[in-house]
C-alpha positions in Angstrom: 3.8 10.2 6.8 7.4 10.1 6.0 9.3 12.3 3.8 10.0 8.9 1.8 6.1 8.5 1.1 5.8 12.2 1.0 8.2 12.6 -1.9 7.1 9.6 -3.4 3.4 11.1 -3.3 4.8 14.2 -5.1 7.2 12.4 -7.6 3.7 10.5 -8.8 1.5 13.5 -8.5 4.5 14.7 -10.8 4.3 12.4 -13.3 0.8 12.2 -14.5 1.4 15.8 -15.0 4.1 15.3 -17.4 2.4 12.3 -19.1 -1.1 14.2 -18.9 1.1 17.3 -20.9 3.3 15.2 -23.1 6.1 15.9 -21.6 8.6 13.2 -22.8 11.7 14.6 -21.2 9.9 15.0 -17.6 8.6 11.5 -18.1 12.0 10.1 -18.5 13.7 11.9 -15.6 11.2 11.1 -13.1 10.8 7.5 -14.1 14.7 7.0 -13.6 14.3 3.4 -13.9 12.6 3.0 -10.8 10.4 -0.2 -9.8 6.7 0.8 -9.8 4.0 -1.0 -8.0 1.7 -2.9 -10.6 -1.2 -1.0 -10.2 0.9 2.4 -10.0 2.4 1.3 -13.7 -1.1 0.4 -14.9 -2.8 3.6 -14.5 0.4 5.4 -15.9 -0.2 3.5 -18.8 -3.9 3.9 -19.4 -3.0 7.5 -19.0 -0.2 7.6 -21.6 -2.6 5.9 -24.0 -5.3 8.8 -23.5 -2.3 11.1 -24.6 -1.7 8.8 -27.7 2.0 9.2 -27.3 4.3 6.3 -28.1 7.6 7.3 -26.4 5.8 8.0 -23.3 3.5 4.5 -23.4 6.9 3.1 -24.2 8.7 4.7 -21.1 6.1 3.8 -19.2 6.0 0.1 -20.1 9.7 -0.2 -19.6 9.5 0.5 -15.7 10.4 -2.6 -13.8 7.7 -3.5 -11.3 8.6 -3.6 -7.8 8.8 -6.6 -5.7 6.4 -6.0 -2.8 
């Protein structure tokens, strides 16, 4: 595994922490915008949904999907 997956791994391990806790701010800094595979942004948003919070369903949505 390469530190590239690792951290990738980690960063989305990461994330549905913050989305599972509401946790708009930690959302937003570890989205940064970056392409998300389609099935990666899915679940991220099924999860946000569970929390029932719009600015992080909104984040979320906004990701650009990736291109592979």
């Amino acid at each position: 595994m390469t530190d590239e997956n690792k951290h990738s791994i980690a960063t989305f391990a990461a994330l549905k922490t913050a989305i599972a806790n509401g946790e708009e701010l930690s959302v937003k800094e570890l989205l940064a915008n970056q392409p998300m595979q389609e099935l990666e942004k899915s679940y991220l948003i099924d999860l946000a949904k569970l929390t029932n919070n719009l600015n992080i369903i909104k984040l979320v949505e906004n990701v650009p999907l990736s291109k592979k």
